[in-house]
TORZA-323033 format. One record per residue (C-alpha): residue in one letter; x, y, z. Coordinates in steps of 0.02 Angstrom, whole numbers, plus 50000, padded with zeros to 5 digits. Layout:
<pts>
{A {X Y Z}}
...
</pts>
This chain:
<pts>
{X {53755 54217 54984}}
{X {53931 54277 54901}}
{X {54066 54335 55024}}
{X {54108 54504 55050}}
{X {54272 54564 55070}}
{X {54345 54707 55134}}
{X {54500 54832 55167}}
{X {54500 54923 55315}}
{X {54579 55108 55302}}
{X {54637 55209 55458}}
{X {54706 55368 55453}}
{X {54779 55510 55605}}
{X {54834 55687 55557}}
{X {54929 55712 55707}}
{X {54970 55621 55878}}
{X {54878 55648 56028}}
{X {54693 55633 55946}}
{X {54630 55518 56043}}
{X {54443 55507 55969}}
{X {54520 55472 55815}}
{X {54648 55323 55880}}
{X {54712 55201 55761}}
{X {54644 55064 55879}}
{X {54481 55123 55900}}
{X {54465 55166 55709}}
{X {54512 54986 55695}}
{X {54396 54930 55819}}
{X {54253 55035 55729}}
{X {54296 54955 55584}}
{X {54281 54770 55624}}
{X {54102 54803 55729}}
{X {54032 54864 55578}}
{X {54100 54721 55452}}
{X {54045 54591 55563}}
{X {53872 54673 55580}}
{X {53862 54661 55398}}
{X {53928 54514 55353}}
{X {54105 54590 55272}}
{X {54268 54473 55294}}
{X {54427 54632 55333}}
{X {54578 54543 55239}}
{X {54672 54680 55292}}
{X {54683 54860 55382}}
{X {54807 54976 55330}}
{X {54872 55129 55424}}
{X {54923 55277 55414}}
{X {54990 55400 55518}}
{X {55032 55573 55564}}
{X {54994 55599 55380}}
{X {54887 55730 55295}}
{X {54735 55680 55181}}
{X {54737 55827 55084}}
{X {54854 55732 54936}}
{X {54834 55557 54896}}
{X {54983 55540 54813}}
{X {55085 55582 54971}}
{X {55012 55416 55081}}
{X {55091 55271 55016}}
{X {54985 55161 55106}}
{X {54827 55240 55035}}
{X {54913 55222 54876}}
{X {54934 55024 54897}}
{X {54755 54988 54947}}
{X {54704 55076 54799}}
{X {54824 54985 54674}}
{X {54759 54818 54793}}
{X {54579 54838 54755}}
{X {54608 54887 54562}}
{X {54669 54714 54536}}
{X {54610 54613 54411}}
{X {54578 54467 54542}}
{X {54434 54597 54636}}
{X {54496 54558 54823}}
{X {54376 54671 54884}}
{X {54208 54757 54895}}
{X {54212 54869 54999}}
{X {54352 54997 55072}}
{X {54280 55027 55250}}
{X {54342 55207 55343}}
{X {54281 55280 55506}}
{X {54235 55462 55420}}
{X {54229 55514 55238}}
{X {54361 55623 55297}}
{X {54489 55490 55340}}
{X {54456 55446 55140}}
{X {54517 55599 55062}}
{X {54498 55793 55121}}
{X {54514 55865 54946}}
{X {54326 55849 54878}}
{X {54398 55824 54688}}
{X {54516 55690 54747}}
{X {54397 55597 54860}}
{X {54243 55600 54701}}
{X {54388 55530 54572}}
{X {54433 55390 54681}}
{X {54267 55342 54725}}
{X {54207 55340 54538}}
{X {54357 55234 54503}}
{X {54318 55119 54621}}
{X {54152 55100 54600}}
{X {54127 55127 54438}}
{X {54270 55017 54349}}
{X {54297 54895 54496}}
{X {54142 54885 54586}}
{X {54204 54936 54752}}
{X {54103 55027 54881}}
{X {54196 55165 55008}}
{X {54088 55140 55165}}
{X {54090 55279 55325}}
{X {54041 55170 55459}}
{X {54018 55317 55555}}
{X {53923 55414 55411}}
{X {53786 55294 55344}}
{X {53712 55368 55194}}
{X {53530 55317 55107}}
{X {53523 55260 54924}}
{X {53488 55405 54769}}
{X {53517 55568 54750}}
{X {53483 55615 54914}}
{X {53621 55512 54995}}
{X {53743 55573 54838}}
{X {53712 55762 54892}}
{X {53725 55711 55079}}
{X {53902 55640 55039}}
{X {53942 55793 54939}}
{X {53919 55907 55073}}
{X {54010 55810 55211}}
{X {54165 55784 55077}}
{X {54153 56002 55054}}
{X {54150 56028 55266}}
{X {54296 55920 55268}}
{X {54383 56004 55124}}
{X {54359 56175 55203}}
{X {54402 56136 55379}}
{X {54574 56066 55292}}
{X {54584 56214 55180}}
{X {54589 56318 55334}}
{X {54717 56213 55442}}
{X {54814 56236 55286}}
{X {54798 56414 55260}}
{X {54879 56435 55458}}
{X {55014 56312 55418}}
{X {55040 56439 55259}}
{X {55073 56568 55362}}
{X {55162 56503 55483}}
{X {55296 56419 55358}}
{X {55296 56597 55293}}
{X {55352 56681 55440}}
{X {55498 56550 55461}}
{X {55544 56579 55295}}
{X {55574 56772 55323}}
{X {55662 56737 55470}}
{X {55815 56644 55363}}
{X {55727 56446 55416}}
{X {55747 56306 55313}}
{X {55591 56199 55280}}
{X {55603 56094 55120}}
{X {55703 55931 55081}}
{X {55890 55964 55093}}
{X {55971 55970 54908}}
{X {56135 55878 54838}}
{X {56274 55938 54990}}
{X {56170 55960 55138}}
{X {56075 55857 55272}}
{X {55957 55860 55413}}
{X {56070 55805 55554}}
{X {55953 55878 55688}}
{X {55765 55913 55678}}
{X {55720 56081 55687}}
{X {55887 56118 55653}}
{X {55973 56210 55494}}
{X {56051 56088 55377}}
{X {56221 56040 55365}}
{X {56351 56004 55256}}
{X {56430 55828 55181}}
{X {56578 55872 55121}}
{X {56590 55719 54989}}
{X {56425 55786 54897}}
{X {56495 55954 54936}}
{X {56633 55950 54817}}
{X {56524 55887 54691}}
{X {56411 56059 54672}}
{X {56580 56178 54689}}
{X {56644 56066 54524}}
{X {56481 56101 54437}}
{X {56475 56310 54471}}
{X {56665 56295 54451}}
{X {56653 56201 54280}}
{X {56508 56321 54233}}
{X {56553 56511 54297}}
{X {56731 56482 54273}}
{X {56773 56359 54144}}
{X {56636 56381 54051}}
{X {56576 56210 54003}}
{X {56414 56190 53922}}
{X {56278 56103 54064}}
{X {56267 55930 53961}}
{X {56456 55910 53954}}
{X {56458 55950 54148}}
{X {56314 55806 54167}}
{X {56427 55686 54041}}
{X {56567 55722 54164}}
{X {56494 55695 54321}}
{X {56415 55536 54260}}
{X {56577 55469 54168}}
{X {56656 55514 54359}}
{X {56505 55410 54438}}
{X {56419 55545 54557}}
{X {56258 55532 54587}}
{X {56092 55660 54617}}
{X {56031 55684 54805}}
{X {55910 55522 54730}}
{X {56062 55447 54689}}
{X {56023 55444 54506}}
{X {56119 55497 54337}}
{X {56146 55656 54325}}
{X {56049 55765 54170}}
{X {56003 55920 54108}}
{X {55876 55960 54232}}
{X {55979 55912 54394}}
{X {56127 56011 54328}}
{X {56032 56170 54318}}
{X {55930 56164 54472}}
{X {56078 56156 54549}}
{X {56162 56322 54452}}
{X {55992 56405 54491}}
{X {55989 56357 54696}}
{X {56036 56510 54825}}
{X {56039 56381 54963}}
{X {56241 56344 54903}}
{X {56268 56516 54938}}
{X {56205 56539 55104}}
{X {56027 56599 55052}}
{X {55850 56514 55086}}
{X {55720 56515 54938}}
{X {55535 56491 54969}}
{X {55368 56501 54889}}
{X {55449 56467 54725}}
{X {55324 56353 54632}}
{X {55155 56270 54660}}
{X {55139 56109 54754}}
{X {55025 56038 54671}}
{X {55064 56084 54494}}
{X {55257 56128 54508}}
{X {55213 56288 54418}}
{X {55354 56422 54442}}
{X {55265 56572 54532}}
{X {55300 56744 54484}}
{X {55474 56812 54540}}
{X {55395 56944 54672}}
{X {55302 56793 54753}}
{X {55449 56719 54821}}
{X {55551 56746 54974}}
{X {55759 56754 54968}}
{X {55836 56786 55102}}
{X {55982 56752 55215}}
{X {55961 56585 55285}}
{X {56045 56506 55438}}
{X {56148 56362 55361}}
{X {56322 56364 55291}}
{X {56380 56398 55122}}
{X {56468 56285 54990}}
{X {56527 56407 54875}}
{X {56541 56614 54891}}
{X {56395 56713 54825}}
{X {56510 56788 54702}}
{X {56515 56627 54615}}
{X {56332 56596 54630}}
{X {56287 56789 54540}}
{X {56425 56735 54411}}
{X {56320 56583 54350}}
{X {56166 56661 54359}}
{X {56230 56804 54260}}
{X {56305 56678 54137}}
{X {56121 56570 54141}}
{X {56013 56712 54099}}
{X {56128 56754 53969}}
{X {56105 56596 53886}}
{X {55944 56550 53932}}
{X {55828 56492 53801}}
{X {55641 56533 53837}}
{X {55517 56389 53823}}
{X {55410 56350 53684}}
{X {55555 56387 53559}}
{X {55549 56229 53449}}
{X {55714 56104 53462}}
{X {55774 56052 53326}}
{X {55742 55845 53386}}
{X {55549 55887 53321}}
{X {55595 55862 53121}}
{X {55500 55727 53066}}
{X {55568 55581 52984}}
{X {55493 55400 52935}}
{X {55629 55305 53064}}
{X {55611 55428 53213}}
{X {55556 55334 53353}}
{X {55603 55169 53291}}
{X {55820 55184 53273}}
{X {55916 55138 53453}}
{X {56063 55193 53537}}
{X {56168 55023 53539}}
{X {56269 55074 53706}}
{X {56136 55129 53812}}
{X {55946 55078 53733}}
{X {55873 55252 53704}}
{X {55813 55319 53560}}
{X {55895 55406 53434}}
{X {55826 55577 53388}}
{X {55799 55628 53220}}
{X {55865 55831 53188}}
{X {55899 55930 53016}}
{X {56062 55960 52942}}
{X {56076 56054 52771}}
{X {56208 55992 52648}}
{X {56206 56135 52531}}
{X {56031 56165 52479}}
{X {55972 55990 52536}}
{X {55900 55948 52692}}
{X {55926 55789 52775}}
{X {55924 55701 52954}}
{X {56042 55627 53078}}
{X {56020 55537 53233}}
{X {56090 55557 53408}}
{X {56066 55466 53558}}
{X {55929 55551 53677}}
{X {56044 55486 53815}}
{X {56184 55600 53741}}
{X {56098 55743 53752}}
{X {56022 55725 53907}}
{X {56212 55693 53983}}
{X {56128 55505 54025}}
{X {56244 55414 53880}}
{X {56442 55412 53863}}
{X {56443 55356 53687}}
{X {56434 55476 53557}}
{X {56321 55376 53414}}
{X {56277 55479 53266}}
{X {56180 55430 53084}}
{X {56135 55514 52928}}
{X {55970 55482 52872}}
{X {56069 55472 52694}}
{X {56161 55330 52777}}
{X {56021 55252 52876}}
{X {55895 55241 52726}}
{X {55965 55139 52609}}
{X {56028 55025 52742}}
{X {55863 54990 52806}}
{X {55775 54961 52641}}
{X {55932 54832 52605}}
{X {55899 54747 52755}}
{X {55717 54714 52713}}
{X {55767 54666 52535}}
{X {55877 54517 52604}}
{X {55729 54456 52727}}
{X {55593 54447 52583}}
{X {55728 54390 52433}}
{X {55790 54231 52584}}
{X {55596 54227 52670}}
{X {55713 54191 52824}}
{X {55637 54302 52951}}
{X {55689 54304 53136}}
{X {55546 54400 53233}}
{X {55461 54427 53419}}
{X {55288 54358 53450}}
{X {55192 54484 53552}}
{X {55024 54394 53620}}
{X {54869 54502 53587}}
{X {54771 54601 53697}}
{X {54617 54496 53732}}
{X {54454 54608 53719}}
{X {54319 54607 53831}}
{X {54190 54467 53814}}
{X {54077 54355 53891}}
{X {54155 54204 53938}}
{X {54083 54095 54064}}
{X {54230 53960 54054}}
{X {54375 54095 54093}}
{X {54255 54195 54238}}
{X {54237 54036 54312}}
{X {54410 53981 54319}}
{X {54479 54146 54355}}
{X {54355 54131 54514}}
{X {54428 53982 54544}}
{X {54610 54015 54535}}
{X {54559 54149 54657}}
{X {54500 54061 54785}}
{X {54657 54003 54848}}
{X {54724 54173 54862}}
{X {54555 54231 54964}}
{X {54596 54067 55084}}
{X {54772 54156 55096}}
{X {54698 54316 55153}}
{X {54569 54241 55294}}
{X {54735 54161 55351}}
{X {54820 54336 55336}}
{X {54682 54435 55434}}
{X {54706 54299 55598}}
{X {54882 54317 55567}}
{X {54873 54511 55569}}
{X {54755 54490 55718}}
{X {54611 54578 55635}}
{X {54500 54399 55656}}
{X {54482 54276 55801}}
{X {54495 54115 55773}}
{X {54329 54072 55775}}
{X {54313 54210 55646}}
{X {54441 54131 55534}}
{X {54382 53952 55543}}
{X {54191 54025 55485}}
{X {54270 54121 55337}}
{X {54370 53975 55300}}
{X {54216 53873 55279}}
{X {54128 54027 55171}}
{X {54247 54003 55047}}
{X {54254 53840 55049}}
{X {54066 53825 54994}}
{X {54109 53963 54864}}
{X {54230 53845 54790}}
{X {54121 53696 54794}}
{X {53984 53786 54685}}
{X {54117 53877 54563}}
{X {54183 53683 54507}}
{X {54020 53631 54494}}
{X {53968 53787 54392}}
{X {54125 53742 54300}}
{X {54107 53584 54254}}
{X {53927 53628 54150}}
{X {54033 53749 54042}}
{X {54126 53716 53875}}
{X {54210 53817 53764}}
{X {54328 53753 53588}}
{X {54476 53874 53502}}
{X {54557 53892 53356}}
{X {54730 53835 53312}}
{X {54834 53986 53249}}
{X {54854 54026 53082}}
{X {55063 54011 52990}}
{X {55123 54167 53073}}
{X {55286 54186 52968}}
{X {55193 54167 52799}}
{X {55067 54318 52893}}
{X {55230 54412 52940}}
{X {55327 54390 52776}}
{X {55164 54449 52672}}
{X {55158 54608 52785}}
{X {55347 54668 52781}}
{X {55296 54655 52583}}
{X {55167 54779 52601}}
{X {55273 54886 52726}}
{X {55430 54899 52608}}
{X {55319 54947 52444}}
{X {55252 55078 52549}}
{X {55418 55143 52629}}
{X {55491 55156 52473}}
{X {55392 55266 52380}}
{X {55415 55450 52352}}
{X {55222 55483 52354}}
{X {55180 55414 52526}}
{X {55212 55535 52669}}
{X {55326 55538 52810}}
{X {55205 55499 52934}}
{X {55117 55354 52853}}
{X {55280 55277 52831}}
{X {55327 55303 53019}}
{X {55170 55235 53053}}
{X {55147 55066 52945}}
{X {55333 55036 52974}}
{X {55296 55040 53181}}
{X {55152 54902 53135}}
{X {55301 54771 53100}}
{X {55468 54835 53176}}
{X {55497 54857 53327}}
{X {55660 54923 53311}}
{X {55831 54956 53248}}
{X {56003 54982 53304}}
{X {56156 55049 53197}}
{X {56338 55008 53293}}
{X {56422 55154 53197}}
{X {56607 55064 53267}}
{X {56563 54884 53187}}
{X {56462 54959 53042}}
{X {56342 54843 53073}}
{X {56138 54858 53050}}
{X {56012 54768 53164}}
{X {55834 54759 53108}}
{X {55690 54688 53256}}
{X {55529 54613 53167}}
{X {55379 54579 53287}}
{X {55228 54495 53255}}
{X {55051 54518 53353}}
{X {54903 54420 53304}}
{X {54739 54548 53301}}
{X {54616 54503 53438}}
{X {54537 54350 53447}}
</pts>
């Protein structure tokens, strides 16, 4: 019989439940995989943590990536309730289809044991909707109770850029060093009246960083402009948790909160008075959507990003030129502009010389293999994994999940399993092709590419398009003058 493998999964809401312990979860969990002949490689816990989002339990998180790999450690995800799975019904189903369905791996409630068919399905289905409701309820009082704390001027979120938690339970306070940083921005912005990128350029060309301690852009600038907590005020109920929607203004709750200020709240109505002046409404169309047969393809040579195609006129002609994303995001320092009227002719000069020399210097990108059935590569993919399954019987007696005894049976499990894999091996054979001249390929194809790119009656599109299918991309330094052009080659699917 094939070994079974397994990954325990414990999970507590809160401390003090003692029917729910992490040890006797545990404990649960191994009774029930030795009873059924399933090796535990490895528990993982979780703690005072809510099951109501997956994506807020990290460890949940890295079981799941764990048993999506390619190398299929495990069978089975073993869990003492449904419930210690996933409280949110839609969450719970999508994981368990994944799992099941793409990686053939089972989520067993030892506690819950379900029959086979339909039956069991709408058995599961139920317990998943009690658990969802009891949580939707606990939630609902913790809703209400954040709200009252909220009207009564307490701060319950993550501190923002100038403030931190120095005492739990306690308002925030203030550092001055970050401080200083969001009194330049609403200085810069209500008084001097710099534009929001140039205030991003700045403070990245000074070297401060976010409250993540990343670049500073766009985004970061404004949430800060738009924040009453700098002024003394607490702001709640503002967007959606789970979808970051913004809720409707009347929704939320302003009021006067109980930590100190950075900067007066005449300064703060200033900028907002200045920000809805200026505001532009979403769903207006930028002018980085005109479409042009390099976009996508041209990089910024100081930082890597791409450069965005927009429309210029030059009296009644329209025409592109490109600017760093970086740049306008506040992300790049170097101010890297091209006309399209510049850019064109460059690039269909550069192709010229490659197919007038046939010297072309390109990237070889392996293909992606397609499915198929191939005895030779299962088999040796099962046995390349069998020294990492040795390593995780010897991890579960290191963890203390097996005994000894436990570990020295596995160990010999495995051992068979290997035995009977080289032997399986050994009656399988498989021959491949040598690869075909790949520069003659690659020369023929920038051929076809060029003819295309160069005439008037192909569109825009189908040149983006076909020229994507060869380069992979091109950088203009405007200071040296000097054109870079990146061939690639990938062999279709064998």
């Amino acid at each position: 019989m094939k070994t079974k493998y397994g990954y325990g999964y414990v999970r507590v809401s809160t401390a003090g439940q003692e029917e729910l312990s992490p040890d006797s979860q545990a404990r649960l969990l191994k009774e029930y995989a030795q009873k059924n002949g399933i090796i535990i490689s490895n528990i993982f816990y979780e703690l005072g943590i809510s099951g109501r989002k997956a994506d807020k339990r990290p460890e949940f998180q890295k079981m799941i990536a764990k048993a999506k790999s390619a190398d299929h450690p495990v069978d089975a995800i073993l869990v003492w309730k449904f419930s210690r799975f996933a409280r949110n019904q839609e969450e719970s189903i999508v994981y368990k289809s994944l799992l099941k369905k793409k990686h053939n791996v089972d989520v067993i409630s030892v506690s819950e044991p379900l029959v086979d068919g339909p039956f069991g399905s709408l058995i599961e289905r139920i317990i998943e909707w009690m658990d969802e409701y009891y949580s939707i309820r606990l939630s609902g009082e913790v809703t209400r109770g954040m709200r009252e704390k909220a009207q009564r001027g307490g701060y319950q979120a993550r501190p923002p850029l100038g403030y931190r938690i120095a005492e739990r339970g306690k308002p925030p306070v203030i550092i001055p060093e970050e401080a200083e940083i969001v009194k330049i921005i609403f200085q810069k912005y209500a008084n001097e009246h710099c534009g929001i990128f140039d205030i991003a350029r700045y403070l990245n060309l000074c070297g401060f960083k976010t409250s993540h301690g990343k670049s500073f852009e766009r985004r970061s600038v404004e949430y800060i402009l738009q924040n009453p907590t700098y002024c003394g005020m607490i702001r709640w109920n503002r967007t959606v948790n789970e979808t970051n929607e913004i809720r409707p203004q009347d929704e939320w709750i302003i009021t006067d909160g109980q930590h100190p200020s950075i900067i007066p709240k005449e300064l703060f109505e200033k900028a907002q008075a200045r920000y809805e002046h200026e505001y532009t409404p979403k769903g207006t169309r930028p002018s980085s959507t005109y479409k042009h047969w390099l976009s996508g393809v041209v990089k910024c040579p100081a930082c890597g990003r791409t450069m965005i195609a927009k429309s210029a006129k030059r009296g009644k002609h329209t025409y592109c030129y490109f600017t760093c994303y970086g740049y306008s995001k506040g992300k790049c320092l170097a101010k890297n502009t091209i006309s399209s009227l510049k850019l064109e002719p460059a690039v269909l000069s550069s192709i010229e010389n490659v197919l007038n020399t046939g010297h072309i210097v390109y990237r070889y990108m392996p293909p992606e293999k397609e499915a198929e059935i191939d005895l030779t590569a299962i088999l040796a993919d099962q046995l390349k994994n069998i020294d990492e399954k040795f390593a995780r019987i010897k991890e579960a007696y290191r963890n203390g999940v097996d005994t000894l005894e436990e570990y020295k049976a596995n160990k010999k499990l495995v051992q068979e399993e290997k035995v009977l894999i080289e032997k399986q091996l050994q009656e399988a054979t498989q021959t491949r092709d040598e690869p075909e001249a790949v520069e003659k390929h690659l020369l023929k194809h920038v051929r076809n590419v060029y003819e295309i790119i160069n005439s008037d009656s192909v569109d825009a599109v189908t040149k983006n398009e076909i020229l994507k299918s060869v380069i992979e991309k091109i950088v203009y330094d405007k200071q040296s003058d000097e054109l870079k052009v990146y061939y690639y080659y990938k062999p279709q699917s064998q």
